[in-house]
SEDOTI-644056 format. One record per residue (C-alpha): residue in one letter; x, y, z. Coordinates in steps of 0.02 Angstrom, whole numbers. Layout:
# residues N
{A; {X; Y; Z}}
...
***
This chain:
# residues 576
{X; {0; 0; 0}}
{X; {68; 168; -31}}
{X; {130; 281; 80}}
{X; {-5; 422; 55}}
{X; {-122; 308; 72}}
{X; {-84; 246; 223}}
{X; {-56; 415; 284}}
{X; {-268; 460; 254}}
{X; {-315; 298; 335}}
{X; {-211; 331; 482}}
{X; {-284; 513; 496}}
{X; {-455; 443; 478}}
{X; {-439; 311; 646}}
{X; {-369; 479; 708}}
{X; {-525; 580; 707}}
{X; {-630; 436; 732}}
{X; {-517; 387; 898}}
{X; {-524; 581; 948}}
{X; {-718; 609; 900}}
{X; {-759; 458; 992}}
{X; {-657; 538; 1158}}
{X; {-740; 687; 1156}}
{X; {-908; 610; 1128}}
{X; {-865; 506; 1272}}
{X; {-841; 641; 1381}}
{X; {-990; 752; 1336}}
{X; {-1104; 621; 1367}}
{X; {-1018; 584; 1560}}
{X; {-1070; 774; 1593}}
{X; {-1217; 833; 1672}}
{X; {-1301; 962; 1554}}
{X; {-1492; 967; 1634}}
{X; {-1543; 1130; 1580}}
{X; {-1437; 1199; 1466}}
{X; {-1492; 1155; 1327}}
{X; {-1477; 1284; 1185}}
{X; {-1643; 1357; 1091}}
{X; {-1659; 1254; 910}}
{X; {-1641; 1343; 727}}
{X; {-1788; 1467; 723}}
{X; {-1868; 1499; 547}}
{X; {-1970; 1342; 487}}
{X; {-2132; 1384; 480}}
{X; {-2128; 1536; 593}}
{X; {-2139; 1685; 483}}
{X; {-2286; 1775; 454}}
{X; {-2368; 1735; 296}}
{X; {-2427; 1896; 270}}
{X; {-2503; 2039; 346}}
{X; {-2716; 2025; 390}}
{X; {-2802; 2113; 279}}
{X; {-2910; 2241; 418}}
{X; {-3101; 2260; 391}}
{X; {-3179; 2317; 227}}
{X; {-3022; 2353; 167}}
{X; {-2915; 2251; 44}}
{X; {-2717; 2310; 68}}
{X; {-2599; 2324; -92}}
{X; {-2416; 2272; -57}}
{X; {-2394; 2421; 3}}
{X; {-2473; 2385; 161}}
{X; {-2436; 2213; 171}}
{X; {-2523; 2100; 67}}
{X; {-2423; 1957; -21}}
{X; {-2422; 1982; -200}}
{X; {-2522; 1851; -305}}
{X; {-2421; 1750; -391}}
{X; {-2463; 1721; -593}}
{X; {-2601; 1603; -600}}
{X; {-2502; 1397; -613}}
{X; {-2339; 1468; -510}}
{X; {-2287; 1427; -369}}
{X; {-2111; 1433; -297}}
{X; {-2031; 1285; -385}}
{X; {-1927; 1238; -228}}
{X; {-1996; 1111; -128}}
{X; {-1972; 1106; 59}}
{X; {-1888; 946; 100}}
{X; {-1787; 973; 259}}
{X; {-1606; 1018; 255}}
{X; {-1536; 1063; 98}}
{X; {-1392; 950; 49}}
{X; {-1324; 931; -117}}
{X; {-1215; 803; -192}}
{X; {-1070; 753; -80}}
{X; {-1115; 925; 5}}
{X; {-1033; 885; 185}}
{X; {-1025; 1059; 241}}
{X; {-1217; 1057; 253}}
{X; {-1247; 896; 327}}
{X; {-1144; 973; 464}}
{X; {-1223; 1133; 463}}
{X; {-1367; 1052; 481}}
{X; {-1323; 961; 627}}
{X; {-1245; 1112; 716}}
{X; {-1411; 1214; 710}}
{X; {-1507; 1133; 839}}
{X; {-1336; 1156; 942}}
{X; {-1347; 1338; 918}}
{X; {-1302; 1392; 768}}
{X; {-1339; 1590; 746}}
{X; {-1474; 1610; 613}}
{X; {-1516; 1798; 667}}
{X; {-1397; 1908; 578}}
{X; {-1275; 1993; 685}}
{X; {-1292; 2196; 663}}
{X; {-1167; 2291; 545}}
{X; {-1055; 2183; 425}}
{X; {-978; 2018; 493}}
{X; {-841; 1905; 392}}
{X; {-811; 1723; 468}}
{X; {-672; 1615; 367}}
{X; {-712; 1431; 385}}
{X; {-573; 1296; 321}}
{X; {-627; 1131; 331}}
{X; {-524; 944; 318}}
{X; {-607; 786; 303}}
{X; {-586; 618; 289}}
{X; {-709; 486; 177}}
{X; {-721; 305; 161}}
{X; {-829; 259; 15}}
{X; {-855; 69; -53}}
{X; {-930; 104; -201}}
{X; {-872; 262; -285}}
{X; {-908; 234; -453}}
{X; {-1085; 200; -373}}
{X; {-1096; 40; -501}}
{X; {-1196; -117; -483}}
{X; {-1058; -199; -526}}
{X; {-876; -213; -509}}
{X; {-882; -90; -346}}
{X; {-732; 4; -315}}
{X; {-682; 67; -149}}
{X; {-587; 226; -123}}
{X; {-531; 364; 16}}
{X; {-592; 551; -25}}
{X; {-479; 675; 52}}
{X; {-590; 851; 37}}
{X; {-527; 1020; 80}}
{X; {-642; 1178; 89}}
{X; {-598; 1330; 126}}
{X; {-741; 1439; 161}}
{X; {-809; 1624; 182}}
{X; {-984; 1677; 262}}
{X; {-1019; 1852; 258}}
{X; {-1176; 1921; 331}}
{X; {-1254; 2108; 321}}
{X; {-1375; 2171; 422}}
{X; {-1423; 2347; 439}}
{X; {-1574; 2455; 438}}
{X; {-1576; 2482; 249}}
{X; {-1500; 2303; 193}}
{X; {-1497; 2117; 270}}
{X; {-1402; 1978; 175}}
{X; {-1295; 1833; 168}}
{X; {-1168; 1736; 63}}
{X; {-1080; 1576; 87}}
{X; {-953; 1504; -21}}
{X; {-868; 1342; 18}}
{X; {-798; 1263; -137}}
{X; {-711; 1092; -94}}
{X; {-560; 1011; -158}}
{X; {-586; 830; -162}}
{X; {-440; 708; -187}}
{X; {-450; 531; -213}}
{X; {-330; 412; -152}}
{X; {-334; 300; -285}}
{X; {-455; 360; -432}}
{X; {-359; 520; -478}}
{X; {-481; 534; -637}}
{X; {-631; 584; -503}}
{X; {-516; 725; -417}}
{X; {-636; 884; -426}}
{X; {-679; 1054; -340}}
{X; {-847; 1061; -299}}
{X; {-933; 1234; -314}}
{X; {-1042; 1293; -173}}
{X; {-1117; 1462; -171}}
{X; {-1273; 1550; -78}}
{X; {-1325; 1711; -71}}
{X; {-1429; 1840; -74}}
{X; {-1459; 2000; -27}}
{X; {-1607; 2161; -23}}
{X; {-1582; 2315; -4}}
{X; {-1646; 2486; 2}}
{X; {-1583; 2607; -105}}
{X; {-1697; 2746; -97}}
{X; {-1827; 2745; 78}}
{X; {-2015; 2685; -24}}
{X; {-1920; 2715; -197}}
{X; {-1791; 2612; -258}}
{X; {-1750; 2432; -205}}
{X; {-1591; 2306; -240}}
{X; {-1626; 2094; -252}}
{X; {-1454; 1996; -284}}
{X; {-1453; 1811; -277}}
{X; {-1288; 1698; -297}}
{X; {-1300; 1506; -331}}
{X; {-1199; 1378; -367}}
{X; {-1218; 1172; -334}}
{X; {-1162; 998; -407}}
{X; {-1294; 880; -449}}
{X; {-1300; 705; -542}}
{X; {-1351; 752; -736}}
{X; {-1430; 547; -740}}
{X; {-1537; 551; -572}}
{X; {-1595; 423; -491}}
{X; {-1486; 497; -318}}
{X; {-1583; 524; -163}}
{X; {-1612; 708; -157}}
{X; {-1548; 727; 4}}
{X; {-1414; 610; 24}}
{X; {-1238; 626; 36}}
{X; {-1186; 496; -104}}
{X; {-1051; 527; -246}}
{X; {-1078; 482; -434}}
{X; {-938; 465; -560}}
{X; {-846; 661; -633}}
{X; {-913; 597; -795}}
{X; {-1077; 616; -719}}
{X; {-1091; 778; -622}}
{X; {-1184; 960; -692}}
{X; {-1126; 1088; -590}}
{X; {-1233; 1238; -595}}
{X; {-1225; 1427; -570}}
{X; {-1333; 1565; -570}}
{X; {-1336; 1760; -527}}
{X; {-1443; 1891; -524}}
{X; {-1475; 2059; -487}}
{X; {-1659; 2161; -479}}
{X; {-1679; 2342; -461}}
{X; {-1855; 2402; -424}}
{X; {-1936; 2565; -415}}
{X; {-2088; 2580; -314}}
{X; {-2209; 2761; -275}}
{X; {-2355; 2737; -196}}
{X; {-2484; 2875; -236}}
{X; {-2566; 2904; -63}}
{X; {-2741; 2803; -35}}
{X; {-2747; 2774; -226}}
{X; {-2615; 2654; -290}}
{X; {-2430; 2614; -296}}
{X; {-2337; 2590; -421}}
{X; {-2178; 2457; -474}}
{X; {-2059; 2456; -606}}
{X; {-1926; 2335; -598}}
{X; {-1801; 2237; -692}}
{X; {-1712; 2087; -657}}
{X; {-1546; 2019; -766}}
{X; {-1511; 1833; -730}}
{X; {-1358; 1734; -777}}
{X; {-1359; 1531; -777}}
{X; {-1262; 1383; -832}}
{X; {-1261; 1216; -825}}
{X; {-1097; 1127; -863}}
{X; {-1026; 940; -877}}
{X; {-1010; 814; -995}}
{X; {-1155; 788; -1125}}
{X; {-1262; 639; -1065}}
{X; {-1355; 506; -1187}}
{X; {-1471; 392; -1139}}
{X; {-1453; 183; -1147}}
{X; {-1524; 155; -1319}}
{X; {-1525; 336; -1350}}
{X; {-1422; 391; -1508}}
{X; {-1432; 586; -1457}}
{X; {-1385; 655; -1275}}
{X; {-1524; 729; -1162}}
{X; {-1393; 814; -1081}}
{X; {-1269; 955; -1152}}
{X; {-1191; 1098; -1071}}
{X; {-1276; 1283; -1072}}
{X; {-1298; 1426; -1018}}
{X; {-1438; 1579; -1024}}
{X; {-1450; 1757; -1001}}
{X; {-1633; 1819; -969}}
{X; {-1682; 2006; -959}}
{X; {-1850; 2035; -893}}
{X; {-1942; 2203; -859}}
{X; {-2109; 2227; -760}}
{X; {-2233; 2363; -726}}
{X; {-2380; 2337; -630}}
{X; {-2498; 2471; -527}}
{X; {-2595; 2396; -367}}
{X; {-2740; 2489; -298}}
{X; {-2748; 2560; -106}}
{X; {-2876; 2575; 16}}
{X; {-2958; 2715; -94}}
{X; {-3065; 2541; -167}}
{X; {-3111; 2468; 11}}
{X; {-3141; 2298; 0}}
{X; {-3067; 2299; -166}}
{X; {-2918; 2271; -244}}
{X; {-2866; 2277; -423}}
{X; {-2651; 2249; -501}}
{X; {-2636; 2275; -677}}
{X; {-2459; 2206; -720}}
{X; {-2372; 2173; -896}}
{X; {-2195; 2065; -904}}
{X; {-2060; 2055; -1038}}
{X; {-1932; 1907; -1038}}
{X; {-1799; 1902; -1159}}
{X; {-1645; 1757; -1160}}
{X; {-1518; 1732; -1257}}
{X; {-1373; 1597; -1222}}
{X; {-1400; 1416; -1302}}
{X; {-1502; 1267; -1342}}
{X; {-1673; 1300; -1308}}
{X; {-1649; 1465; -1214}}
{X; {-1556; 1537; -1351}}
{X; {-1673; 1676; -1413}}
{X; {-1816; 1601; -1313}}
{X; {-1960; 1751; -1238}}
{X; {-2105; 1780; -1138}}
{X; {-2231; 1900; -1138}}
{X; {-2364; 1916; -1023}}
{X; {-2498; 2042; -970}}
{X; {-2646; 2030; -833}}
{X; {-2746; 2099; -710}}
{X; {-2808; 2039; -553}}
{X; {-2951; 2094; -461}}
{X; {-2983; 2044; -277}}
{X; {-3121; 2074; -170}}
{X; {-3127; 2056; 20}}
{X; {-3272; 1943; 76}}
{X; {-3213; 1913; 258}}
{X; {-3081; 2004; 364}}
{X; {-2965; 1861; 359}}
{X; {-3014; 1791; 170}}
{X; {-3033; 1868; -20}}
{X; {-3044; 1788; -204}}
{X; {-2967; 1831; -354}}
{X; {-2997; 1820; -526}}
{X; {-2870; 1866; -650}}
{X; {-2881; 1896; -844}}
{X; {-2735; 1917; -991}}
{X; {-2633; 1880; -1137}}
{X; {-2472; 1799; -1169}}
{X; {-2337; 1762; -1307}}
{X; {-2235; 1636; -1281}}
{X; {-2096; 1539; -1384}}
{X; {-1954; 1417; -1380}}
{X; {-1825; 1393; -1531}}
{X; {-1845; 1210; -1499}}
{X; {-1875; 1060; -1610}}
{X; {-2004; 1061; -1649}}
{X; {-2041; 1264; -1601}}
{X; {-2152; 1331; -1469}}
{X; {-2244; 1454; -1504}}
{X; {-2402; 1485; -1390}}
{X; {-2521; 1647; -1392}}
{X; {-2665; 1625; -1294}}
{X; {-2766; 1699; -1158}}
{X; {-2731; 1690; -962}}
{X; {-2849; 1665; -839}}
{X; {-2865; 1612; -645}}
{X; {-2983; 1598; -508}}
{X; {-2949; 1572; -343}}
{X; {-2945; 1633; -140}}
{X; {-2852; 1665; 1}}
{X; {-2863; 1642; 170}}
{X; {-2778; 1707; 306}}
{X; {-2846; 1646; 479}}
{X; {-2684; 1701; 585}}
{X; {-2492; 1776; 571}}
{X; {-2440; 1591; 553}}
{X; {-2559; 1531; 405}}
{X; {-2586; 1580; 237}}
{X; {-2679; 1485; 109}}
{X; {-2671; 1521; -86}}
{X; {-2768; 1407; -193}}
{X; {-2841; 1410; -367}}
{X; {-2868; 1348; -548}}
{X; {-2833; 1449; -699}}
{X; {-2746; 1436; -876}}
{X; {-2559; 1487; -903}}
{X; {-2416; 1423; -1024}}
{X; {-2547; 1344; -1129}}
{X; {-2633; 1239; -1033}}
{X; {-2755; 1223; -864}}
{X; {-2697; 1174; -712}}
{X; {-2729; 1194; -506}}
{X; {-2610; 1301; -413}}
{X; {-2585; 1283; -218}}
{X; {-2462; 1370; -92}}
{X; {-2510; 1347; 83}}
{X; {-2418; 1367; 273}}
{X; {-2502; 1322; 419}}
{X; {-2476; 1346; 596}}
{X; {-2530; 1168; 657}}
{X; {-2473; 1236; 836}}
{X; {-2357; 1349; 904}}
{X; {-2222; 1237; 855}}
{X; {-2273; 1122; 702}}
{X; {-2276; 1220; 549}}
{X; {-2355; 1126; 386}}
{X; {-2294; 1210; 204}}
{X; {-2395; 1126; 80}}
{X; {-2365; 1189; -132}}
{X; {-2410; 1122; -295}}
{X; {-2359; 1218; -487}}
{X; {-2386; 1153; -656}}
{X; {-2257; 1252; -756}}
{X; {-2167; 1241; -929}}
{X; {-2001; 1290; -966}}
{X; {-1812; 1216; -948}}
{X; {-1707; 1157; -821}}
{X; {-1623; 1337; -794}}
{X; {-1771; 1440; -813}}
{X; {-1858; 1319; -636}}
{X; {-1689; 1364; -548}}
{X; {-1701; 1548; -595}}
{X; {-1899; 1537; -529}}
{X; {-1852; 1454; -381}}
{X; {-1709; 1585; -336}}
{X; {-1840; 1735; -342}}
{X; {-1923; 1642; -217}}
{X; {-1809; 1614; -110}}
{X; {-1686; 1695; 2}}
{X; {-1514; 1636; 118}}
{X; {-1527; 1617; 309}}
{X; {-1379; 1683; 424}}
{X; {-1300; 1525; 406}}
{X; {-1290; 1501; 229}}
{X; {-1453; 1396; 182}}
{X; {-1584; 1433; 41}}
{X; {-1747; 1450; 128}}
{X; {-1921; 1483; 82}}
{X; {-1928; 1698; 74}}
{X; {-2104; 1688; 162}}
{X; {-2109; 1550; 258}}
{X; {-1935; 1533; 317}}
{X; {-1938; 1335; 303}}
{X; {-1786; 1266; 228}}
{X; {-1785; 1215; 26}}
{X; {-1695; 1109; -96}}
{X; {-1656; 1180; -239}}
{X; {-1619; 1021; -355}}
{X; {-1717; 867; -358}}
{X; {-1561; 714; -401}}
{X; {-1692; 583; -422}}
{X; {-1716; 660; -592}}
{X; {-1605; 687; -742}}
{X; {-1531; 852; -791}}
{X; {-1601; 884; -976}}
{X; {-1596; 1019; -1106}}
{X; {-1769; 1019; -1167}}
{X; {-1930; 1106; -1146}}
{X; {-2057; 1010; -1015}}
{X; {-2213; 1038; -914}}
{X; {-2153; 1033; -741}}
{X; {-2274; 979; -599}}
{X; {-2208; 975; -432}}
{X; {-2306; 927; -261}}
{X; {-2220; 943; -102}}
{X; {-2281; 934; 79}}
{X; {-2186; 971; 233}}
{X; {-2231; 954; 436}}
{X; {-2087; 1043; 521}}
{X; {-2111; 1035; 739}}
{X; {-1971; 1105; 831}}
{X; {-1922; 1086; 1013}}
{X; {-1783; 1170; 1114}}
{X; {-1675; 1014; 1108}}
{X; {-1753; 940; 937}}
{X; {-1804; 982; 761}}
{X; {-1928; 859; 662}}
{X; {-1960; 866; 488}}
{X; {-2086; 748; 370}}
{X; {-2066; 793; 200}}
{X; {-2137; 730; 14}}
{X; {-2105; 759; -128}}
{X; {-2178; 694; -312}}
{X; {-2112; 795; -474}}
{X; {-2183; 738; -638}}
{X; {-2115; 809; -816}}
{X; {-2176; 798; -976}}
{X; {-2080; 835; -1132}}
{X; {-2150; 979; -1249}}
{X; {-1994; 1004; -1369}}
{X; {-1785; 952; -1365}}
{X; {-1649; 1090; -1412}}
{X; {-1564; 1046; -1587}}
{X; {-1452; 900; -1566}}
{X; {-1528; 835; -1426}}
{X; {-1640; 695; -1369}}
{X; {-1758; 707; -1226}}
{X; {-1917; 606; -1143}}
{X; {-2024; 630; -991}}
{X; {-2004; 568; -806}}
{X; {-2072; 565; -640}}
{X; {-2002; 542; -474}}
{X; {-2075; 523; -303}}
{X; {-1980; 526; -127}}
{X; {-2008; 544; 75}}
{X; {-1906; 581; 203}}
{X; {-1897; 606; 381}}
{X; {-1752; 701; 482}}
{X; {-1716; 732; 658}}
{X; {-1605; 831; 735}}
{X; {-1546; 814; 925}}
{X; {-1458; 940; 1041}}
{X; {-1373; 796; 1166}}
{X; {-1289; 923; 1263}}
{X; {-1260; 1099; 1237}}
{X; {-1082; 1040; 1129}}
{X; {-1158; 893; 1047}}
{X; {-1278; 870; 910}}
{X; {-1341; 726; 829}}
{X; {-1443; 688; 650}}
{X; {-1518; 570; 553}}
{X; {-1604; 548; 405}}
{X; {-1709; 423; 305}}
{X; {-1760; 442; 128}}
{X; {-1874; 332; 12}}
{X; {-1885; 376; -181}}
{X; {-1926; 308; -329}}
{X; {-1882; 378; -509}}
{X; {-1958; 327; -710}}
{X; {-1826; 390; -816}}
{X; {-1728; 334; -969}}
{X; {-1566; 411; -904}}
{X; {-1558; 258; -780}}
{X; {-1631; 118; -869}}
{X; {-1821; 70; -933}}
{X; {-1925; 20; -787}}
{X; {-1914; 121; -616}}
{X; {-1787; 135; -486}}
{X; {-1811; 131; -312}}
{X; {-1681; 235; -195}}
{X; {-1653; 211; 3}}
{X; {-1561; 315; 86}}
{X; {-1501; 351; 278}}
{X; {-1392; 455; 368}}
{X; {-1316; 478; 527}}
{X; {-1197; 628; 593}}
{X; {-1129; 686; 760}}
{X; {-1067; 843; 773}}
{X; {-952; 916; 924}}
{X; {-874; 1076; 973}}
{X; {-702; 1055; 1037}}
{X; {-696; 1237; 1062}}
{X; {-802; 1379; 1027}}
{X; {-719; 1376; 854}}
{X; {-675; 1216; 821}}
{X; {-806; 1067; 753}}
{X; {-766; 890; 712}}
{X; {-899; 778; 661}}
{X; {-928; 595; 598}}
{X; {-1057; 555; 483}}
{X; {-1129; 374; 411}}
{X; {-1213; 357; 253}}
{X; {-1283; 228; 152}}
{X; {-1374; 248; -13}}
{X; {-1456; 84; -102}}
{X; {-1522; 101; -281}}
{X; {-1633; -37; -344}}
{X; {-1648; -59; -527}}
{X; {-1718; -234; -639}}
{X; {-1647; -357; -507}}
{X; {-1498; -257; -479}}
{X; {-1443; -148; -335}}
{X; {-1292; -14; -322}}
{X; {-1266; 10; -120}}
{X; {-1153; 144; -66}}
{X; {-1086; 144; 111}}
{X; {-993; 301; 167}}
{X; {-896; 334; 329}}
{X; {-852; 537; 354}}
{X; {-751; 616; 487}}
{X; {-714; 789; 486}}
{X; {-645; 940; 573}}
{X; {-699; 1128; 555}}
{X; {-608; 1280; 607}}
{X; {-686; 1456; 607}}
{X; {-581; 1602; 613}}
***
């Protein structure tokens, strides 16, 4: 065996020998009482403000602006948000019921991270056959920077990893992880600044728990990045309206090696990348109308970029008029007109009228229900997006969207919806529950598809304990492929249940279950079935010093066959 080899291994019984100490020694103390209050933010933020009596408030004053009729934020709440081989989360994740500080700290605060671990894994070609095992040295260097001032809040993490294998020097990669956004305001009621920052590996085949910590072969990773920024100008005309005017420029791209089907003679997979511009204008009644509320509001998308993007736009004008039956509940119904078209093979091309019913209803700060039926993108479809306030401490965040468009354009979507907590996590920008921004168990494809997505999460929290059930079922149909490129439609389904444990005030522990199942030609012809667990303990050796150990296992199940991963993690992290 060679010497560097040798030389991981014995710095992996290391850390396990020294992580096993410690943990041996937290338990033997008595901690009764001190344990530390749990991650706040799942579930707990208002949905929006009560509309008062006889009066129907614009956004202005409060009320949550109506989405288009079919959208809903594309990003599922699943629990915590780990990405492929992501171990920096799965420790985050752990350290937040042990205290981690999601409330932004006043002024402008930098905190270097650098991060060593160590990883068994027994199958890293994650194969069915012919299983390979291998030691993953990773090193990640890391920056969080958080704002928070009366004028501007915001936060971005960036953690890329360097990850070094022992004896497959082919799979040696850095792994890009970015998060971040920030809003500001420019100008006091006037002017207004949205940047988001984005950046995550994923397997382009699927059929990878979402959630899991498993590794798939370099040939078979899309890493992608997206940024954005959004100036708005608002004026608000007394009791009679306000106004908006904003624009938004997005950057995206997906990159890694193009991806063909078995039996396929075409990819479904290439790299791209997009660059959308969008403008909006919409005016929202005020309280002049009482109980009524009317937003006219036109939209102009342009991208350019490649494959199906590349000179793709959207054009889209309505108007929405609600009326306030109860104190706590209004309708909707909104009318309009919308161009629409893809370069594709074969071309989209879709002008048609939009149209939506629906209601809302507001019972208390913790609940907000948005439901409806209407006609958008060319077809009809329901539209939900609902938080509840079960109790003071269960929080249920219930959505479901039936949306066309590609790959990038649901991760741009999602990003305007969501927003980065003080610890470097994508979460939900009205509910505050956590979101994952990728779903693995499907394929990464260029095309054009109708994208439904149902997802269901019951979040409780405790002091000590955080509890989170979660579904999730995403279904897509294929409408049209980029030039060059094959495509077909899939379907995945998964659920998962995580718990998080303060032990003591220094030690945290986590685990997580998963049960998916995907339909997609990237991994075969029949379905798959994916299991996956996890297990982590995390302790502070000093205030600014981490190490963990983490077990994982991931089994996929496909025509007889089954490709099990087992993975063994320890890990130290330093803050500076």
């Amino acid at each position: 065996m060679c010497l560097r080899v040798a030389l991981r291994r014995g710095l992996m019984v290391a850390l396990l020998a020294a992580l096993a100490a410690t943990a041996t020694k937290a338990h033997a103390q008595d901690q009764s009482g001190a344990a530390t209050t749990a991650a706040s933010g799942a579930g707990t933020a208002p949905a929006g403000t009560v509309p008062q009596s006889g009066a129907l408030p614009g956004p202005a004053q409060g009320l949550p602006t109506l989405p288009a009729p079919g959208t809903v934020t594309a990003a599922p709440p699943v629990g915590v948000s780990v990405r492929l081989g992501d171990v920096n989360s799965a420790i985050a994740a752990a350290n937040a019921v042990g205290g981690v500080l999601l409330t932004r700290p006043a002024g402008l605060t930098f905190t270097p991270t650098l991060g060593l671990s160590e990883e068994f894994n027994d199958n890293v070609f994650d194969t069915t056959t012919g299983r390979r095992a291998d030691l993953i040295t990773a090193v990640t260097p890391g920056i969080l920077i958080n704002l928070s001032t009366p004028s501007a809040s915001g936060t971005l993490s960036y953690a890329p990893s360097l990850q070094i294998y022992a004896e497959n020097s082919s799979q040696n990669d850095v792994v890009q992880r970015l998060n971040g956004s920030l809003q500001a305001t420019l100008l006091p009621r006037t002017l207004l600044l949205s940047l988001n920052a984005y950046a995550s590996q994923q397997t382009t085949s699927g059929g990878v728990a979402p959630g899991g910590i498993g590794t798939s072969p370099s040939g078979n990773r899309t890493t992608t990045t997206s940024f954005a920024v959004r100036p708005t100008f608002e004026h608000r005309f007394g009791d009679f309206g306000t106004l908006q005017i904003g624009y938004a420029l997005q950057y995206s791209d997906q990159s890694g090696r193009a991806a063909t089907a078995p039996g396929a003679t075409q990819p479904f997979f290439v790299g791209s990348h997009a660059v959308a511009n969008e403008g909006s204008a919409s005016f929202t009644t005020g309280s002049v109308l009482g109980r009524f509320n009317d937003t006219m509001e036109a939209t102009a998308s342009v991208e350019s970029g490649s494959g199906v993007l590349g000179g793709a736009h959207q054009y889209v004008a309505t108007n929405t008029f609600r009326v306030a039956v109860q104190r706590r509940v209004y309708v909707f119904g909104t009318l309009g007109y919308e161009d629409i078209f893809y370069p594709s093979v074969p071309k989209v091309q879709i002008r048609d009228g939009v149209w939506a019913v629906g209601f809302n209803l507001t019972p208390g700060p913790a609940t907000s229900i948005t439901a409806g039926y209407g006609r958008l993108e060319g077809f009809d479809s329901p539209f939900v997006r609902a938080t509840v306030g079960v109790t003071a401490r269960t929080s249920l965040v219930v959505s479901y969207s039936d949306t066309l468009g590609s790959s990038l354009q649901f991760l741009q979507s999602a990003l305007t919806n969501t927003i980065v907590d003080a610890a470097g996590n994508p979460i939900d920008n009205q509910t505050g529950a956590p979101v994952l921004l990728t779903n693995q168990l499907l394929s990464v494809q260029s095309s054009v598809v109708r994208n439904a997505v149902f997802s269901s999460s019951l979040i409780t929290t405790w002091p000590r304990d955080t509890v989170s059930l979660s579904l999730l079922n995403q279904q897509q149909k294929l409408i049209a492929n980029a030039s060059g490129v094959s495509g077909f439609s899939q379907n995945s389904w998964s659920g998962s249940i995580a718990w998080t444990h303060s032990l003591t005030p220094l030690l945290t522990a986590a685990s997580y279950v998963q049960l998916g199942e995907t339909n997609s030609r990237a991994v075969g012809s029949g379905s798959s079935t994916v299991l996956a667990g996890q297990l982590s303990l995390v302790y502070r050796l000093t205030p600014t010093l981490s190490g963990s150990a983490i077990y994982g296992v991931t089994n996929r199940s496909l025509t007889g066959r089954s490709a099990l991963q087992n993975i063994v993690i320890v890990a130290l992290q330093k803050t500076f």
